[in-house]
TORSEPA-380269 format. One record per residue (C-alpha): residue in three letters; chain; x, y, z. Coordinates in nm, 2 decimals, always signed. Example, Ala and Ser with C-alpha at 12.3 -4.5 7.8 and 13.67 -1.06 7.14 Angstrom:
<atoms>
[atom 'ALA','A',[+1.23,-0.45,+0.78]]
[atom 'SER','A',[+1.37,-0.11,+0.71]]
</atoms>
This chain:
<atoms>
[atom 'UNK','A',[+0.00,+0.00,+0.00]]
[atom 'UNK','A',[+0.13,+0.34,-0.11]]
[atom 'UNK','A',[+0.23,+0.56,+0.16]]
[atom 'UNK','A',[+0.05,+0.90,+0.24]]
[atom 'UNK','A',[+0.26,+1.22,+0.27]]
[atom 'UNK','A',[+0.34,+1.26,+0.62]]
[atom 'UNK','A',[+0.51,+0.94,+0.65]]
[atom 'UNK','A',[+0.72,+1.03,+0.31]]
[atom 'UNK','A',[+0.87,+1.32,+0.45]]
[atom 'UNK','A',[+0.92,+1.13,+0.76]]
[atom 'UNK','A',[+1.12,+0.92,+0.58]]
[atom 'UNK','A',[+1.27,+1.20,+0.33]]
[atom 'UNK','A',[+1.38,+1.39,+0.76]]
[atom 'UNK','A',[+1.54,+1.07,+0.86]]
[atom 'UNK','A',[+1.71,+1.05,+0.59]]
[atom 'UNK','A',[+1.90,+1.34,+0.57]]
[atom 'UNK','A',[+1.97,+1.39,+0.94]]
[atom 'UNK','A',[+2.06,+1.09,+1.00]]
[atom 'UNK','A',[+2.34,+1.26,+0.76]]
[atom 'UNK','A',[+2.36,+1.54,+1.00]]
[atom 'UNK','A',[+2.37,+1.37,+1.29]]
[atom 'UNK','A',[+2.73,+1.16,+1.18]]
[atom 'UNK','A',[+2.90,+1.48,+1.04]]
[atom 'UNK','A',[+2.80,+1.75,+1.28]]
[atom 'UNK','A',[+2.92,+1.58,+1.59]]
[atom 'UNK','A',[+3.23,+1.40,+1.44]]
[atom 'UNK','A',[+3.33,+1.58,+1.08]]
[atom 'UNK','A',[+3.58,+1.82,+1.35]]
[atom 'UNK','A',[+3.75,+1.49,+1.41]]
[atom 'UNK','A',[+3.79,+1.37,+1.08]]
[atom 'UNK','A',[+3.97,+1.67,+1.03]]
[atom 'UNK','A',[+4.16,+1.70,+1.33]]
[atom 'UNK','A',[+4.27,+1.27,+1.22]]
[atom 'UNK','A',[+4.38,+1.48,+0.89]]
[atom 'UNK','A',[+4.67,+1.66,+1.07]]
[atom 'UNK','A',[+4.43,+1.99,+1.07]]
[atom 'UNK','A',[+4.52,+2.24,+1.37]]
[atom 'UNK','A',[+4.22,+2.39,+1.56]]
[atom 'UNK','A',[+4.28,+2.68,+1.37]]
[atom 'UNK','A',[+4.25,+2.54,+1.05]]
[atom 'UNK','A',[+3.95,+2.34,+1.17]]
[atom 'UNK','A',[+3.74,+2.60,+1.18]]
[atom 'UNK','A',[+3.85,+2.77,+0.85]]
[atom 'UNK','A',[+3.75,+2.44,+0.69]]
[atom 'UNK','A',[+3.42,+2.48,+0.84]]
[atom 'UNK','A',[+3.35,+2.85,+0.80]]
[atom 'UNK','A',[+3.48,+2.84,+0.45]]
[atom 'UNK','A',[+3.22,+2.58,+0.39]]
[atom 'UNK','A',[+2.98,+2.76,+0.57]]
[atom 'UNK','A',[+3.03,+3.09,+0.35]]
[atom 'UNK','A',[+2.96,+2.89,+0.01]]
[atom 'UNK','A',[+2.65,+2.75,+0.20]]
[atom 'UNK','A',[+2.56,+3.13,+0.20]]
[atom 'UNK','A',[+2.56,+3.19,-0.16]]
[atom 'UNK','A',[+2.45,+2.84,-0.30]]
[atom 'UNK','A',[+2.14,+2.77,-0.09]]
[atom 'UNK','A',[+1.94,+3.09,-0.21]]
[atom 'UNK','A',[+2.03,+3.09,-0.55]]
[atom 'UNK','A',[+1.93,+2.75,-0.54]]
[atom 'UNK','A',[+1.56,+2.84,-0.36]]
[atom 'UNK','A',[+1.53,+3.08,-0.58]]
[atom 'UNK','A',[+1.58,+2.84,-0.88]]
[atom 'UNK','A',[+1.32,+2.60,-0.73]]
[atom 'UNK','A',[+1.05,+2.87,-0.70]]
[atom 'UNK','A',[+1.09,+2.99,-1.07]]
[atom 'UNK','A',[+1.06,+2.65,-1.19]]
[atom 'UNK','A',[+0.83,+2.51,-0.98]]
[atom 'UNK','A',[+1.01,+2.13,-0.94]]
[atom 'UNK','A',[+1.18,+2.15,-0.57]]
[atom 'UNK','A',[+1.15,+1.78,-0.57]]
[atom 'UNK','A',[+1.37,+1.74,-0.86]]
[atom 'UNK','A',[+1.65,+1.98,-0.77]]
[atom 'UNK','A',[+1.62,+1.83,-0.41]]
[atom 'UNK','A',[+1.70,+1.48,-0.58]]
[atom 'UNK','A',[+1.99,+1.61,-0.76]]
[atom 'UNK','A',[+2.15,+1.80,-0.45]]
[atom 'UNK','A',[+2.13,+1.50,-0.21]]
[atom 'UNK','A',[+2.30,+1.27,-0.49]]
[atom 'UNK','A',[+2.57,+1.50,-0.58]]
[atom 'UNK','A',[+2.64,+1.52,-0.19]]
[atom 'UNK','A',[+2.62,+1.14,-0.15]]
[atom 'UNK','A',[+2.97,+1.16,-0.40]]
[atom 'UNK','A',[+3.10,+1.50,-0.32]]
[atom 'UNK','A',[+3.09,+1.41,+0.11]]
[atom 'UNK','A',[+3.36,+1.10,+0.04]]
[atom 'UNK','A',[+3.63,+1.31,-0.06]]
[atom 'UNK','A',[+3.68,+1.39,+0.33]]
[atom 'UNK','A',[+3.79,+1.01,+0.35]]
[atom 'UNK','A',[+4.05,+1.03,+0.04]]
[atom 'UNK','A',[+4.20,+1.33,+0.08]]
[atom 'UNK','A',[+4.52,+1.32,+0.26]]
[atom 'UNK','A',[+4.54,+1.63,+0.49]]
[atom 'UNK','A',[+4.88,+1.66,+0.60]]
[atom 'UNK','A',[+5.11,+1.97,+0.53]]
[atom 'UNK','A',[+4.97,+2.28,+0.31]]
[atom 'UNK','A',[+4.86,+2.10,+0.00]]
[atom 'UNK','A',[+4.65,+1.84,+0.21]]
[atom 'UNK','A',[+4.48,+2.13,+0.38]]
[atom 'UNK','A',[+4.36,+2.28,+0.03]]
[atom 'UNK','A',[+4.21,+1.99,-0.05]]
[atom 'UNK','A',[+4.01,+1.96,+0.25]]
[atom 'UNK','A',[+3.93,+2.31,+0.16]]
[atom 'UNK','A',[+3.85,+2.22,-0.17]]
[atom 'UNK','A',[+3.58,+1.92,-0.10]]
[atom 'UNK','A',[+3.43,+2.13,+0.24]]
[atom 'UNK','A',[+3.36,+2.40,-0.06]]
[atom 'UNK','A',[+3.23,+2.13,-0.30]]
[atom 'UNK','A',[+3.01,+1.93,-0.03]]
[atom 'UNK','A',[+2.92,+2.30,+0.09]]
[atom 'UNK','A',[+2.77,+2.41,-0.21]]
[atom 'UNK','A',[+2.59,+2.04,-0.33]]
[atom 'UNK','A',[+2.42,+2.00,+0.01]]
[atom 'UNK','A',[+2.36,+2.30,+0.12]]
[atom 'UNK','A',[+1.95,+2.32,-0.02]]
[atom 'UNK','A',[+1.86,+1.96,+0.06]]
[atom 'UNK','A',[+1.73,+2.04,+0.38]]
[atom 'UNK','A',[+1.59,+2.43,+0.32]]
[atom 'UNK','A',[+1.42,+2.26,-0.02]]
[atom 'UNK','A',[+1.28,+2.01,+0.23]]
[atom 'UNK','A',[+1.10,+2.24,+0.46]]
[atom 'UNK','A',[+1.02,+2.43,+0.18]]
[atom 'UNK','A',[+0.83,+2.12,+0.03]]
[atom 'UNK','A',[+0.69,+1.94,+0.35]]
[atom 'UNK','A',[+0.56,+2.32,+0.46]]
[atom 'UNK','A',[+0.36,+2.37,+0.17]]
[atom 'UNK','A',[+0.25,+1.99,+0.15]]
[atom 'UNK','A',[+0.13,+2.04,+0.51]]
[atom 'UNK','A',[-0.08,+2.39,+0.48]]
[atom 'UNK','A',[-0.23,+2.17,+0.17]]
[atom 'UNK','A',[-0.29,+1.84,+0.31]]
[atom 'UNK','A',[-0.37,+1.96,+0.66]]
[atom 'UNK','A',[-0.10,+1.74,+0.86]]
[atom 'UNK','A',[+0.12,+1.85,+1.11]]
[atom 'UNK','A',[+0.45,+1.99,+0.98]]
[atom 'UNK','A',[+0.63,+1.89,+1.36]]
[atom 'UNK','A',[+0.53,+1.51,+1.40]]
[atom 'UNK','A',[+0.71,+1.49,+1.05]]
[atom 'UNK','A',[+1.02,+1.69,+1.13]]
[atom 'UNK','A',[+1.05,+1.48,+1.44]]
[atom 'UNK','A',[+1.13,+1.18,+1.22]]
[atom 'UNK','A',[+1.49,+1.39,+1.16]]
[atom 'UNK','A',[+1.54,+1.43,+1.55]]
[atom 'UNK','A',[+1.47,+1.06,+1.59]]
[atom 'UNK','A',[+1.73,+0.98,+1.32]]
[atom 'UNK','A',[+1.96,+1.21,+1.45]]
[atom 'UNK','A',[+1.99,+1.06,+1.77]]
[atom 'UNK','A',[+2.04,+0.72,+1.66]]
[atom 'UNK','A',[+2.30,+0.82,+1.39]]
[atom 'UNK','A',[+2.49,+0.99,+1.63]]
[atom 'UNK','A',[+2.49,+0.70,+1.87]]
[atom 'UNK','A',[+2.61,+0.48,+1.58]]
[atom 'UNK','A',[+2.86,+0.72,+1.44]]
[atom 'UNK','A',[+3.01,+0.75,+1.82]]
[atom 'UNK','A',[+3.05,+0.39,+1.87]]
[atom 'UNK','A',[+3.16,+0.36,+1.50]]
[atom 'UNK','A',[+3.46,+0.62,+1.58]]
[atom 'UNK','A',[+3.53,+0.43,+1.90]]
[atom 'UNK','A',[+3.55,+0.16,+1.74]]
[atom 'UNK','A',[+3.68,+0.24,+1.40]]
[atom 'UNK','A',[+3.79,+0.55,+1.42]]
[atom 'UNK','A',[+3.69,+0.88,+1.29]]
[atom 'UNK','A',[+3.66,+0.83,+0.93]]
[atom 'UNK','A',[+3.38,+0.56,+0.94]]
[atom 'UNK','A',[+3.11,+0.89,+0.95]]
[atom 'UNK','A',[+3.20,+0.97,+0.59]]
[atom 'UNK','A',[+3.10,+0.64,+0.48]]
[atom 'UNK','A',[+2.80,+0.60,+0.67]]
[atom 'UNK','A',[+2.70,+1.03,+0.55]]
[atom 'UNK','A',[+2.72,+0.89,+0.21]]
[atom 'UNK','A',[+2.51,+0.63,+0.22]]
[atom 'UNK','A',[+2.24,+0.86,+0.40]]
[atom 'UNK','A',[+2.25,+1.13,+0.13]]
[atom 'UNK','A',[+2.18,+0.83,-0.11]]
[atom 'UNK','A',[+1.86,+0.70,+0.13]]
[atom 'UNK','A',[+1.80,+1.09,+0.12]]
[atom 'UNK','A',[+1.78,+1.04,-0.27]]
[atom 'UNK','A',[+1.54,+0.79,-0.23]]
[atom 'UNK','A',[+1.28,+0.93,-0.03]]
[atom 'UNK','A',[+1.30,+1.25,-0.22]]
[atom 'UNK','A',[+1.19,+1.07,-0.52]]
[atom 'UNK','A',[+0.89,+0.89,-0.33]]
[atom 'UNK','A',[+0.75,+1.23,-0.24]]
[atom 'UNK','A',[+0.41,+1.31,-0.33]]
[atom 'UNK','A',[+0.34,+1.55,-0.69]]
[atom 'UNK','A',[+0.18,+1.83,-0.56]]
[atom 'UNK','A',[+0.08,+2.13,-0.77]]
[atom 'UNK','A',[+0.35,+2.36,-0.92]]
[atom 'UNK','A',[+0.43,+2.70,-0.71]]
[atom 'UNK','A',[+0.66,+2.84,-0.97]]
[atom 'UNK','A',[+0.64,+3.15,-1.05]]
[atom 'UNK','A',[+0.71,+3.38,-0.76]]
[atom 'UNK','A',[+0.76,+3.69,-0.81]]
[atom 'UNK','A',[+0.96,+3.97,-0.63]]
[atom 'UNK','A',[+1.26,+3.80,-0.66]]
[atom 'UNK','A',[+1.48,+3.78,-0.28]]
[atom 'UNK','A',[+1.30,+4.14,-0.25]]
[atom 'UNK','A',[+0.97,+3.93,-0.17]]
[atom 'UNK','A',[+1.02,+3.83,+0.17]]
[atom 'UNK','A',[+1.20,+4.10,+0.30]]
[atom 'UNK','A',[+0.86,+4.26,+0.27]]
[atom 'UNK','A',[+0.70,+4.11,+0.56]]
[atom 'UNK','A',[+0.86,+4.26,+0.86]]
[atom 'UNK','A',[+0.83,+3.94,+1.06]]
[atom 'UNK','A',[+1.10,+3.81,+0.81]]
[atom 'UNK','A',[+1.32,+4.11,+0.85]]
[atom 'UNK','A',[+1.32,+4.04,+1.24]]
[atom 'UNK','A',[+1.36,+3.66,+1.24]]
[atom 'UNK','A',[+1.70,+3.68,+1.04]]
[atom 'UNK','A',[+1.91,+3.88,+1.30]]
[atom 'UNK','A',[+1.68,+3.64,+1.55]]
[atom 'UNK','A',[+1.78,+3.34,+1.40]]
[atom 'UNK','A',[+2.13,+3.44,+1.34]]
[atom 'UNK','A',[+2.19,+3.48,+1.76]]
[atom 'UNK','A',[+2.03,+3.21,+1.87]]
[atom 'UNK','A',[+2.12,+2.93,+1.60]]
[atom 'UNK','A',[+2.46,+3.08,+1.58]]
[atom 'UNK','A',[+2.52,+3.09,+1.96]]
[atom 'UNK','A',[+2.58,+2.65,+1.88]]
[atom 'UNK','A',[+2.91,+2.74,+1.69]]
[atom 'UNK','A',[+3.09,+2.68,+1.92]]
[atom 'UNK','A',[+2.93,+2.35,+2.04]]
[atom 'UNK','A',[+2.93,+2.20,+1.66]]
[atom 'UNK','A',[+3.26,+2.29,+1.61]]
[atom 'UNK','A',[+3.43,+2.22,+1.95]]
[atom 'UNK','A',[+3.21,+2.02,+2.14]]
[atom 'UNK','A',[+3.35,+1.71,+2.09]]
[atom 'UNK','A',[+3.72,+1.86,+2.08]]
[atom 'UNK','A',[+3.64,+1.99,+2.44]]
[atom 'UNK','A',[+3.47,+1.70,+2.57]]
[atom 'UNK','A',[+3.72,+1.49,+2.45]]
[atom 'UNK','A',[+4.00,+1.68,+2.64]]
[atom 'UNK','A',[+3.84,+1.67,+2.99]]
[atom 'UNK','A',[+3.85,+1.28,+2.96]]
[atom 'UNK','A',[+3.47,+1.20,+2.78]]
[atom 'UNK','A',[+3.47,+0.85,+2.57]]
[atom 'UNK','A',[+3.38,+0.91,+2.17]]
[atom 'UNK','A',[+3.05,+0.69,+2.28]]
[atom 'UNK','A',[+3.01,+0.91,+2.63]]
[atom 'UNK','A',[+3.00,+1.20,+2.35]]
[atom 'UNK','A',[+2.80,+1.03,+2.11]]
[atom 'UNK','A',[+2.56,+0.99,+2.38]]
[atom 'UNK','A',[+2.58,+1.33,+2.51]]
[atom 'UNK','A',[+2.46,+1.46,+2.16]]
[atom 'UNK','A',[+2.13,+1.23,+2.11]]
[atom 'UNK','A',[+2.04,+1.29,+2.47]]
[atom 'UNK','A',[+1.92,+1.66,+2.43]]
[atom 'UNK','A',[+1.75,+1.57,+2.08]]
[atom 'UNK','A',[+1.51,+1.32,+2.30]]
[atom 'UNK','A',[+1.35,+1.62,+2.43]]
[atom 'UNK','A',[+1.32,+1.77,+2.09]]
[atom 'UNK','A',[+1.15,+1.43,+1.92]]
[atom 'UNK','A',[+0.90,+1.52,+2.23]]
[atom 'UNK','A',[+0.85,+1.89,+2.12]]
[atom 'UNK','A',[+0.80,+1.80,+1.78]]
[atom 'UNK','A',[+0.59,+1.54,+1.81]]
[atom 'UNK','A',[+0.36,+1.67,+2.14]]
[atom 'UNK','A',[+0.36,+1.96,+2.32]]
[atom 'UNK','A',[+0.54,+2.18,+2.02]]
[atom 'UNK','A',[+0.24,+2.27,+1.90]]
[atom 'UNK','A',[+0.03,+2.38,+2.19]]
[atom 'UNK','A',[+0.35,+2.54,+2.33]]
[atom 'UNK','A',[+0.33,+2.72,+1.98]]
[atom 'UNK','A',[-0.06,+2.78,+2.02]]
[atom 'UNK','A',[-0.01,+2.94,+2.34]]
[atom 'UNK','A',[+0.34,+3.13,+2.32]]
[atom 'UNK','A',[+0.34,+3.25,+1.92]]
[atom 'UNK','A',[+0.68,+3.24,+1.73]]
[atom 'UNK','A',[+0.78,+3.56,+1.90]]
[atom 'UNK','A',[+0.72,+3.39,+2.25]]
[atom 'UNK','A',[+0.92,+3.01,+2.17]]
[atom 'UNK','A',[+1.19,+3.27,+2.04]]
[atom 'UNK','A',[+1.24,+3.42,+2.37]]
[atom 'UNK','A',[+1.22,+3.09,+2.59]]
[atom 'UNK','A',[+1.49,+2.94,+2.31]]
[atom 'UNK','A',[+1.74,+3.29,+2.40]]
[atom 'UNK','A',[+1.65,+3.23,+2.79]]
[atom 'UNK','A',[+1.71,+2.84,+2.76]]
[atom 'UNK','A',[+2.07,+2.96,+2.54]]
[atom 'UNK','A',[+2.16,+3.18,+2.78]]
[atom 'UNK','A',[+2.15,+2.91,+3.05]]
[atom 'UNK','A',[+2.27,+2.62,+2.87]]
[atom 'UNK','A',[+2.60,+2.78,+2.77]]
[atom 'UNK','A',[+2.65,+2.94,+3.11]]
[atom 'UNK','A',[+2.68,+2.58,+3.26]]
[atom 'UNK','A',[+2.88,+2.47,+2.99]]
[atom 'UNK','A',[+3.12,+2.73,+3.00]]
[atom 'UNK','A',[+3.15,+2.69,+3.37]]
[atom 'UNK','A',[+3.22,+2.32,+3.43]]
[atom 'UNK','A',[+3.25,+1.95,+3.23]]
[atom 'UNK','A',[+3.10,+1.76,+3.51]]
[atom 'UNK','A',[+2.88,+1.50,+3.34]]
[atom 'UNK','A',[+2.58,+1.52,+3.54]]
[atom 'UNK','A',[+2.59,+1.91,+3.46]]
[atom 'UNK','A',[+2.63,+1.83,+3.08]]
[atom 'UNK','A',[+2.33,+1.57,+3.12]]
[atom 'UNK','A',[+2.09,+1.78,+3.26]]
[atom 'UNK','A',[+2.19,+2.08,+3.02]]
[atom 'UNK','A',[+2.22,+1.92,+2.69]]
[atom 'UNK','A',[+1.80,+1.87,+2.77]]
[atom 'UNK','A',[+1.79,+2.24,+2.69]]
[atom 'UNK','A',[+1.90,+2.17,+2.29]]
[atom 'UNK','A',[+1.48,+2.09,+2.28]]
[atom 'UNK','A',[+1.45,+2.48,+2.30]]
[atom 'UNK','A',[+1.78,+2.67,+2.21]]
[atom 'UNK','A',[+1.78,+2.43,+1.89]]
[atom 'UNK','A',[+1.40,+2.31,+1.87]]
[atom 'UNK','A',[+1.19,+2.62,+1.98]]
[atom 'UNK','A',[+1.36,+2.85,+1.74]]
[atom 'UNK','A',[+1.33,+2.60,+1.49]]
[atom 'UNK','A',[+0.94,+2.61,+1.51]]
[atom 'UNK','A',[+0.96,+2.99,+1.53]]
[atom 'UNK','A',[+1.11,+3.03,+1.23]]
[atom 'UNK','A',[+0.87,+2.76,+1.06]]
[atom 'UNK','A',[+0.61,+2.91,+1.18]]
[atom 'UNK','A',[+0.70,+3.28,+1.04]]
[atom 'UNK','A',[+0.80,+3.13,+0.71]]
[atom 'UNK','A',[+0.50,+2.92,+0.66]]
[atom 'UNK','A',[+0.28,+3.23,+0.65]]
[atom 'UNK','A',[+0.47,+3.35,+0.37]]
[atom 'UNK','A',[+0.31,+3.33,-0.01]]
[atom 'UNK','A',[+0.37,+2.98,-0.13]]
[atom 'UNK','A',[+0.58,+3.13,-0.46]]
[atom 'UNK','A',[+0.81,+3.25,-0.20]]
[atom 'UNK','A',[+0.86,+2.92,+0.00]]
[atom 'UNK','A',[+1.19,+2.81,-0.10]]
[atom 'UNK','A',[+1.33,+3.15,-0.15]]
[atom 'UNK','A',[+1.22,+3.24,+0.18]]
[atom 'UNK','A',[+1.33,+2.91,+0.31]]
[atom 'UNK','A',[+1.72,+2.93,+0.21]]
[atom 'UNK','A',[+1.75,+3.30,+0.26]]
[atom 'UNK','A',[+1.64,+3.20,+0.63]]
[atom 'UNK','A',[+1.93,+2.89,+0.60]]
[atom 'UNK','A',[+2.20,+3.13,+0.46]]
[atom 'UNK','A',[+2.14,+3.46,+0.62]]
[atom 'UNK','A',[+1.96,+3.36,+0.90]]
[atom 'UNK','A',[+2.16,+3.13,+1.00]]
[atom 'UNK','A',[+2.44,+3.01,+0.75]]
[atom 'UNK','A',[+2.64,+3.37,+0.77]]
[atom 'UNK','A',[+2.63,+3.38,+1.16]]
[atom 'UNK','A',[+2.78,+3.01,+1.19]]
[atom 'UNK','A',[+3.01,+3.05,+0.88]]
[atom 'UNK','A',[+3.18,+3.41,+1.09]]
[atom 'UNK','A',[+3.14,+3.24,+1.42]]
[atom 'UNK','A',[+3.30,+2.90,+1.38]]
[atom 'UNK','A',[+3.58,+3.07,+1.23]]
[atom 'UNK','A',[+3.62,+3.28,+1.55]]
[atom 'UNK','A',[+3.56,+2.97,+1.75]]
[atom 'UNK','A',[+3.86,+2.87,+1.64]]
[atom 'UNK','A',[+4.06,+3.13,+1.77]]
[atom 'UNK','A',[+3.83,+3.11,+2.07]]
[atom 'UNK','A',[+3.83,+2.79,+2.13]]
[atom 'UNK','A',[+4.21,+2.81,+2.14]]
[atom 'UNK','A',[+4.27,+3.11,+2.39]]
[atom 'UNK','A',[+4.02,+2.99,+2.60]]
[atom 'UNK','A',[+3.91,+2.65,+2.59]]
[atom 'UNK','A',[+3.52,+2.57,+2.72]]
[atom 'UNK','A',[+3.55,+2.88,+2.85]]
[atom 'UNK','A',[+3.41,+3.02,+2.52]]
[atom 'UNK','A',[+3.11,+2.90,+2.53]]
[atom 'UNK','A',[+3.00,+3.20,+2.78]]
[atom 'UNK','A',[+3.04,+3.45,+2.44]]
[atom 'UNK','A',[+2.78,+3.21,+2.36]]
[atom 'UNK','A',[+2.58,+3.28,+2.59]]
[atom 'UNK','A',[+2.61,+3.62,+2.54]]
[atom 'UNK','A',[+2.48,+3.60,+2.18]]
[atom 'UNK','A',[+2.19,+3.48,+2.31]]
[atom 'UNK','A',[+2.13,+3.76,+2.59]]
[atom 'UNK','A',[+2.12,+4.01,+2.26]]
[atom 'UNK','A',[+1.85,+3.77,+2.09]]
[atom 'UNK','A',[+1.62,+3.83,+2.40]]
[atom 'UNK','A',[+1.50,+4.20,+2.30]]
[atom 'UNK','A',[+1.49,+4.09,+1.93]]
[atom 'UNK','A',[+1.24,+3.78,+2.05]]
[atom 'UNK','A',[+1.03,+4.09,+2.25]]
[atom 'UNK','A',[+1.07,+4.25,+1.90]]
[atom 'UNK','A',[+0.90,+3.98,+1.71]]
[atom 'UNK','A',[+0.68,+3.87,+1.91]]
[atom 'UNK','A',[+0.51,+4.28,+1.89]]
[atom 'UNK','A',[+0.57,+4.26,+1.53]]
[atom 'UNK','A',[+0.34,+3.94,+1.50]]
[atom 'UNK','A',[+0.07,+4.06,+1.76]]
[atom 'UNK','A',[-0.01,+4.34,+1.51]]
[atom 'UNK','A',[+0.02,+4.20,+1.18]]
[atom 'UNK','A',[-0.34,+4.15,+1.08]]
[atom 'UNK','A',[-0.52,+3.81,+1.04]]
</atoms>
């Protein structure tokens, strides 16, 4: 029997961050195994980060003139499947191993960067047309992330670091897959405006430096993290762990009390509990590596990651459906992809001079994203309908 939408994107979520959930945690590793210095660790990643900032909209804004998000999402997620193994051939000792790096990071960058904006994109309108819940299918990515970071920490245990690359590619290939099974909906080509359209809504205009603060304030945490952790004694499983643990909560937020939390609070409102859940979260993480600290804190990724991820979904699922993907990875690259491109490359420096210690500039991104939340949330309350 042919599956209905909502478990199609389900699987098309799982997929892809089942992807996210090997390389975020462990691609610093694979680098660092490389020969890389901290340093260049995070020009690696920023580097990649910046061409995610061009590629993504031009990409969105491509899919909304055409009107075939599916097909373009196909092609990305394929093209990463080939493009992500190049981390495990490339030799990255000495200067001209270090380009290299540089070079695939760029080429992975700029393939992958719209499979998951693209995805939104689709599963957002798919869900204002079908009437299911946009956050019961998302939560199939949190589920899969947690269980692909579990297996890529055991895997580096017992492996070592470069079995993620092997098991990313093979994701973006299932990612492939259950792009193609999605459902045909009816074209949205045709936007018009160009990227001028959604800066017209000034919700839009607020959630970028929003998003920016609060989503950036994790630089430090993808990028170091498991450097850090690592350092004060944690096992690669103890960190594998560490990561799915605070994603449990956000399968939970997804799938139940999301959306009356969203009902009752408004995007403005989960903005400013995910800035007062950052500010604590990288206060204690700044302050001590105790593991019964880092358990009970890494709970908090639920709202720093989760309720500003519904925010934004919410804000950009108002928007006219000829906008959707170019609203979609404008959000991903300026929203979000410029802050964590210029961050992690100052986490590196950071990260250096001061060790976990860092993380409480992260916290004080997210004490700036508290008046911008208030901001919002005003913005929202008078914008009619």
């Amino acid at each position: 029997m042919a599956l209905s939408a909502p478990p199609r994107f389900a699987l098309l979520y799982a997929a892809q961050f089942a992807t996210v959930g090997v390389l975020q945690p462990f691609l610093p590793a694979v680098l660092a195994g490389h020969g890389l210095t901290p340093g260049q660790i995070a020009a690696v990643l920023a580097l990649a980060s910046a061409v995610r900032l061009l590629a993504a909209p031009a990409v969105g804004r491509g899919a909304d003139g055409i009107g075939d998000a599916r097909s373009i999402l196909v092609l990305a997620a394929g093209l990463a499947a080939c493009m992500v193994t190049g981390f495990a051939w490339v030799p990255g000792i000495g200067a001209p191993g270090f380009g290299a790096l540089v070079a695939v990071a760029m080429l992975h960058a700029l393939v992958s960067a719209p499979v998951v904006p693209l995805s939104d994109a689709l599963c957002l309108g798919a869900a204002r047309r079908l009437g299911f819940d946009y956050g019961r299918a998302r939560s199939a990515g949190s589920a899969s992330y947690i269980a692909a970071a579990v297996l890529a920490g055991f895997a580096v245990q017992a492996v070592g670091a470069v079995a993620v690359i092997w098991i990313a590619s093979l994701c973006y290939l299932l990612t492939v897959l259950a792009a193609r099974g999605l459902p045909r909906l009816e074209a949205t080509g045709g936007g018009r405006g160009g990227f001028r359209a959604p800066f017209r809504e000034p919700a839009f205009r607020w959630l970028l430096p929003l998003s920016a603060l609060i989503q950036g304030s994790h630089a430090l945490y993808y990028g170091f993290a498991t450097l850090h952790w690592q350092a004060t004694g944690l096992s690669s499983g103890v960190i594998g762990l560490l990561w799915a643990e605070g994603v449990v909560v956000e399968v939970l937020l997804f799938l139940s009390w999301g959306k009356p939390l969203m009902e009752r609070l408004g995007p403005g409102g989960m903005a400013l509990l995910a800035a007062s859940a950052g500010l604590l979260r990288w206060s204690v993480t700044a302050s001590t590596s105790w593991l019964p600290a880092l358990i009970a804190v890494q709970l908090l990724h639920a709202l720093t990651f989760g309720a500003m991820h519904l925010a934004a979904m919410r804000v950009l699922g108002g928007l006219p459906p000829g906008q959707a993907a170019t609203a979609q990875t404008l959000h991903a690259s300026l929203g979000t992809g410029l802050a964590m491109g210029v961050l992690t490359y100052l986490c590196g420096p950071l990260y250096a001079s001061f060790g976990g210690a860092g993380f409480w500039a992260m916290a004080g991104l997210c004490a700036l994203a508290l008046p911008l939340a208030m901001q919002l949330r005003a913005v929202l309350r008078r914008r009619p309908g």
